[in-house]
C-alpha positions in Angstrom: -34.1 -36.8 -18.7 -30.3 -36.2 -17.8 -29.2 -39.1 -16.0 -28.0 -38.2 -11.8 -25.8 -41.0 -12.0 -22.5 -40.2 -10.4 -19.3 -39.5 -13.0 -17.6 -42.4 -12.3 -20.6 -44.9 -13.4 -21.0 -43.0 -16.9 -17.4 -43.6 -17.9 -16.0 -41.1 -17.1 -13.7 -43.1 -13.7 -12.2 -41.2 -10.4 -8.3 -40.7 -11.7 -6.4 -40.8 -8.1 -3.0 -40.3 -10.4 -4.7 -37.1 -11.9 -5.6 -35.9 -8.1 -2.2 -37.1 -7.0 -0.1 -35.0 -10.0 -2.3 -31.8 -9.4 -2.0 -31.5 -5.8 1.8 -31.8 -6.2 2.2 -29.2 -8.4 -0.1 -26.6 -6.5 2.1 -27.8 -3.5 5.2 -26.9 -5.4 3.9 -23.7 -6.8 3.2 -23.0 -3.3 6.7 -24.1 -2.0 8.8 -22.0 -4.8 6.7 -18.4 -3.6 7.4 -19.2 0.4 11.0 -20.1 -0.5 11.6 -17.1 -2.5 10.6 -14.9 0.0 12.8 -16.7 2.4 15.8 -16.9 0.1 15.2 -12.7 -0.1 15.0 -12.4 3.2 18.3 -14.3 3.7 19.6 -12.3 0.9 18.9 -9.4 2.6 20.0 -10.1 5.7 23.6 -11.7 4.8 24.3 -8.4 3.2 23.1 -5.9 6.4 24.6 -7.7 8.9 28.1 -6.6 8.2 27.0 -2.7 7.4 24.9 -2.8 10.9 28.2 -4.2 13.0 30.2 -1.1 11.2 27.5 0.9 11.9 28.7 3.7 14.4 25.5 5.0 15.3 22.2 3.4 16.6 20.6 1.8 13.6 17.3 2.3 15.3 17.2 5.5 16.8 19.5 7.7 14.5 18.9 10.3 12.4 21.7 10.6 10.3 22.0 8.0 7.3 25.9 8.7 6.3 27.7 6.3 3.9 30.5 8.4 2.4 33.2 7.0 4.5 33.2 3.6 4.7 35.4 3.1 7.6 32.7 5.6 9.8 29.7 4.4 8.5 26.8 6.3 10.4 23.2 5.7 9.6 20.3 5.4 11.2 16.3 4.5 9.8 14.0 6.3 12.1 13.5 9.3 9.9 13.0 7.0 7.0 10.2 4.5 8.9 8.4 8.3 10.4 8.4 9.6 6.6 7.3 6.3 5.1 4.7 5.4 7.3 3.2 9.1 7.9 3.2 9.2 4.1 1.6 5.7 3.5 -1.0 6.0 6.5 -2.4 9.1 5.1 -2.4 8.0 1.8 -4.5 5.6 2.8 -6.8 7.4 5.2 -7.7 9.4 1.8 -7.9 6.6 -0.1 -10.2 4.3 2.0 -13.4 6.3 2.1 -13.1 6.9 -1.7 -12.4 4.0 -2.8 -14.9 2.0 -1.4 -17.2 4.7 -2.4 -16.7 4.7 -5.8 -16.7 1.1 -5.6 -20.5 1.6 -4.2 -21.3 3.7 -6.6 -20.2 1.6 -9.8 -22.5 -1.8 -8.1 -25.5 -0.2 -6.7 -25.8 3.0 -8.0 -24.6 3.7 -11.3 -26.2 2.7 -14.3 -24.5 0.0 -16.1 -24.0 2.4 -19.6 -22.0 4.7 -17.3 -20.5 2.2 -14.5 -18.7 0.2 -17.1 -16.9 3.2 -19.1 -16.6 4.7 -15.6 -14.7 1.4 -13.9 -12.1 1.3 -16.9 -11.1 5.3 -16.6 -10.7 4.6 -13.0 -8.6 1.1 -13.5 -6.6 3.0 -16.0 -4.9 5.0 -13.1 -3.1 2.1 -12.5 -1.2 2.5 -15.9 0.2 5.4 -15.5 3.7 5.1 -14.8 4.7 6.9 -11.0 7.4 8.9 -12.5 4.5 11.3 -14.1 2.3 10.9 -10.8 5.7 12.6 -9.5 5.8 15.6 -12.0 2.1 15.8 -11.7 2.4 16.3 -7.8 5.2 18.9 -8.0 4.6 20.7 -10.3 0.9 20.6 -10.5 -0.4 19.6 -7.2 1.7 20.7 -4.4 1.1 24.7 -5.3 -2.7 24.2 -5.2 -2.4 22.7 -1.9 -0.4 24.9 -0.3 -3.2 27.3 0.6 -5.2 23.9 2.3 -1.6 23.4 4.1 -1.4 26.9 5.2 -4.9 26.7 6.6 -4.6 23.8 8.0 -1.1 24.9 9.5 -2.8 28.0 11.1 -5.9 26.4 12.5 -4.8 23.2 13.7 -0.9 24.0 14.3 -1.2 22.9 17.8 -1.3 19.2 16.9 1.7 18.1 16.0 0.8 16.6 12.6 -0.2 19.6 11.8 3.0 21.8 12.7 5.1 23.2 10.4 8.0 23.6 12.8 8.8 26.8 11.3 9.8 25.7 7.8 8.1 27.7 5.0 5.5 25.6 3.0 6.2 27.4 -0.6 8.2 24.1 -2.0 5.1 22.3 -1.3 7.2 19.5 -1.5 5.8 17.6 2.0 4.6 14.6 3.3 1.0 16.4 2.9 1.8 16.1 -0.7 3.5 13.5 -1.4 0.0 11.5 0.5 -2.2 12.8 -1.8 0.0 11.6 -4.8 -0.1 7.8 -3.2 -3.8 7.9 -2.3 -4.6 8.8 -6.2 -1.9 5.8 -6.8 -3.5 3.5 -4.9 -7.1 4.3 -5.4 -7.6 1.9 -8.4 -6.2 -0.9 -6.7 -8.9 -0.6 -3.3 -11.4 0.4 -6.1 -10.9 -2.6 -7.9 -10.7 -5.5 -5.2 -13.4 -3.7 -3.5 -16.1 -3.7 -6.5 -15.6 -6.9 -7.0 -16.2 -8.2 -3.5 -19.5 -6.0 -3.6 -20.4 -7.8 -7.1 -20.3 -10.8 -5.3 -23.0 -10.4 -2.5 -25.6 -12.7 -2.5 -28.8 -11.5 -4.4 -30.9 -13.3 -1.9 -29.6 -11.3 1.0 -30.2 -7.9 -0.8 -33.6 -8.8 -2.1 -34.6 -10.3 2.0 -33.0 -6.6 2.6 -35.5 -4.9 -0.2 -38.3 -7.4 1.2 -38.2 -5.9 4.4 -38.1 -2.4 3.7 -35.1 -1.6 3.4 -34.0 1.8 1.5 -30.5 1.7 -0.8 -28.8 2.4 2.0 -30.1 0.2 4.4 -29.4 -2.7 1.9 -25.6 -1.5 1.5 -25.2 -0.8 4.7 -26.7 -4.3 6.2 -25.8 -7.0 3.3 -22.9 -5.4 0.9 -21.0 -3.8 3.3 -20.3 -6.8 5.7 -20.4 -9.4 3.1 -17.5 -7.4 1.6 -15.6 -6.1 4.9 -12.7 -9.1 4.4 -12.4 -7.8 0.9 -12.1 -4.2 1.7 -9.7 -4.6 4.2 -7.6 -7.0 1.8 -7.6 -3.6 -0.8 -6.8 -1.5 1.4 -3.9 -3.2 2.7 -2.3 -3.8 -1.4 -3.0 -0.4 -1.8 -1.0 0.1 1.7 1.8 -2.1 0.3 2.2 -0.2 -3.3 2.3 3.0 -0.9 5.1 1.7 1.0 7.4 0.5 -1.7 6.4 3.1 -4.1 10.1 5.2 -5.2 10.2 7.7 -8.0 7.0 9.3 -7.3 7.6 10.2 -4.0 11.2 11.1 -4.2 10.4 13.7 -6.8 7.6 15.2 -4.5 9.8 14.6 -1.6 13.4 15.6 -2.4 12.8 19.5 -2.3 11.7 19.7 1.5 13.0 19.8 4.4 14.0 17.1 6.9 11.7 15.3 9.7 11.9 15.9 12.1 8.4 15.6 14.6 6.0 13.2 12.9 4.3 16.8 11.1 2.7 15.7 7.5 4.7 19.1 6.7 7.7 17.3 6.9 9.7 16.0 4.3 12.5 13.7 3.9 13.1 10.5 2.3 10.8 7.0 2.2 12.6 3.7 2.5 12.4 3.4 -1.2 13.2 6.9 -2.4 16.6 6.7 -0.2 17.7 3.5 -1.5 16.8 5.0 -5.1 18.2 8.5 -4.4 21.5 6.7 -3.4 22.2 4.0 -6.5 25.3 5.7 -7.6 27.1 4.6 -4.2 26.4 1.0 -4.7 30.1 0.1 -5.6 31.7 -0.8 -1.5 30.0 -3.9 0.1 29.5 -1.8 3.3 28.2 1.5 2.0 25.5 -1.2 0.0 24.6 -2.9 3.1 23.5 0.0 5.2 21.0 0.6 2.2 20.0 -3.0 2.1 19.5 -3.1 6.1 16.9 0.0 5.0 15.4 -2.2 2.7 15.6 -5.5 4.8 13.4 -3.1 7.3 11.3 -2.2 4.9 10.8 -5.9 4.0 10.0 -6.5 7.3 7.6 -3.8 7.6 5.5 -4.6 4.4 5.6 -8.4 5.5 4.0 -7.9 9.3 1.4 -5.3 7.6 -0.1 -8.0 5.8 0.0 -10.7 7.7 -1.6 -8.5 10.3 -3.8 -7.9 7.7 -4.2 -11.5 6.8 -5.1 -12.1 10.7 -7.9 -9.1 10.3 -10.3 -10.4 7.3 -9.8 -13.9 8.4 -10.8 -13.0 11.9 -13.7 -10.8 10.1 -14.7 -13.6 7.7 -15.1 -16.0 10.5 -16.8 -13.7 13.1 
């Protein structure tokens, strides 16, 4: 028989240096991430200041976002957070509910001959480089979804993320769009953290489900989907984060339309991202420079309290 005697009496001693060296360098590893983040926060911050006290308009509340003259700088970042979070929030309205019900499928449904083939096609979205989900979009996309906008436009016009304000819907170039384009971006990443959270269910609690009665979807629906709520919301919140940041793709969709202007998902505009991008070449004058890194300071900030808030949700979940 094996013997139950503890480690430690069959030579194989308690090391405290061992425990003592390992615990300082997962400390450490944990010090360098929060003190990275801090020192680009700092970064960022040192370098707005000085554009924001030049800044002759209300950084808040303005429209305009004009760096041409640097001794009348004027810019503002409230058509750049409506445009970037419209964008990102529908994205991930779309896809949510898909992603998690793909991720379904591929545990509980599928068989395992066509789940596994079926889980690597869908990871390999991620590899796809965002310059071609762009082109794809544009060119592609946006004019088979015009006649959904114009529909949409006509029957539900009267709420105003729905109004066109007038502005022809031809360039297909809108938020409407450019959503779609993140929520196919994003879908592998909520697809992926989600499957594996559901793989992770106990198999007693599904087989007390299958013991009582329960049909497929009673099982999900009482054992996989709870177990797995903390890990859902976790994907769905990275795939909120890529949305946010995400630059070329969006500011290939985005660049033909027309301005915000009313929180419509007809709108278009620029993203945090795609402005700073769109806008490289003027990155020679420290104040010009620093009213696009006070954009992306916000944007920092934005992507930062969206998953701690997000942080504060699963762990409130997990321990409810």
């Amino acid at each position: 028989m094996p013997s139950t005697e503890p480690a430690a009496k069959r030579g194989r001693p308690h090391s405290p240096r061992a425990e003592i060296i390992f615990r300082s360098l997962a400390t450490t590893a944990g010090a360098i991430i929060v003190a990275s983040i801090a020192l680009i926060a700092l970064f960022l911050l040192i370098r707005a200041v000085p554009s924001v006290l030049a800044n002759e308009a209300n950084f808040f509340t303005s429209t305009e976002f004009n760096t041409s003259d640097a001794n009348h700088l004027r810019f503002g970042i409230r058509d750049l957070f409506m445009v970037t979070v419209l964008s990102s929030i529908f994205a991930l309205a779309l896809a949510v509910p898909i992603g998690i019900g793909i991720a379904l499928f591929l545990t509980h449904y599928a068989p395992k001959t066509l789940a596994r083939p079926f889980s690597v096609v869908v990871d390999l979205l991620a590899a796809v480089p965002s310059i071609v989900f762009g082109l794809w979009g544009i060119l592609v996309l946006a004019p088979q979804l015009e006649p959904i906008q114009t529909f949409l436009n006509h029957n539900l016009g009267w709420l105003f993320l729905f109004d066109d304000g007038n502005i022809p819907l031809a360039s297909g170039g809108t938020i409407f769009t450019a959503g779609v384009v993140l929520a196919v971006m994003i879908l592998p990443i909520i697809t992926s953290v989600s499957r594996e959270v559901f793989n992770l269910t106990p198999r007693a609690h599904i087989e007390a489900a299958q013991a009582l009665g329960a049909t497929k979807w009673e099982v999900v629906r009482m054992t996989v989907l709870p177990y797995g709520r903390s890990g859902m919301i976790a994907g769905a919140m990275l795939g909120l984060g890529r949305a946010l940041g995400e630059t070329i793709a969006v500011l290939i969709v985005l660049k033909t339309a027309a301005q915000p202007g009313h929180w419509s998902v007809f709108d278009g505009g620029y993203t945090f991202a795609s402005k700073i991008a769109s806008a490289a070449a003027e990155f020679s004058a420290p104040l010009p420079t620093g009213a696009y890194i006070a954009a992306g300071f916000v944007l920092f900030a934005l992507t930062f309290v969206v998953n701690a808030l997000a942080r504060l949700a699963a762990g409130g979940r997990v321990n409810g």
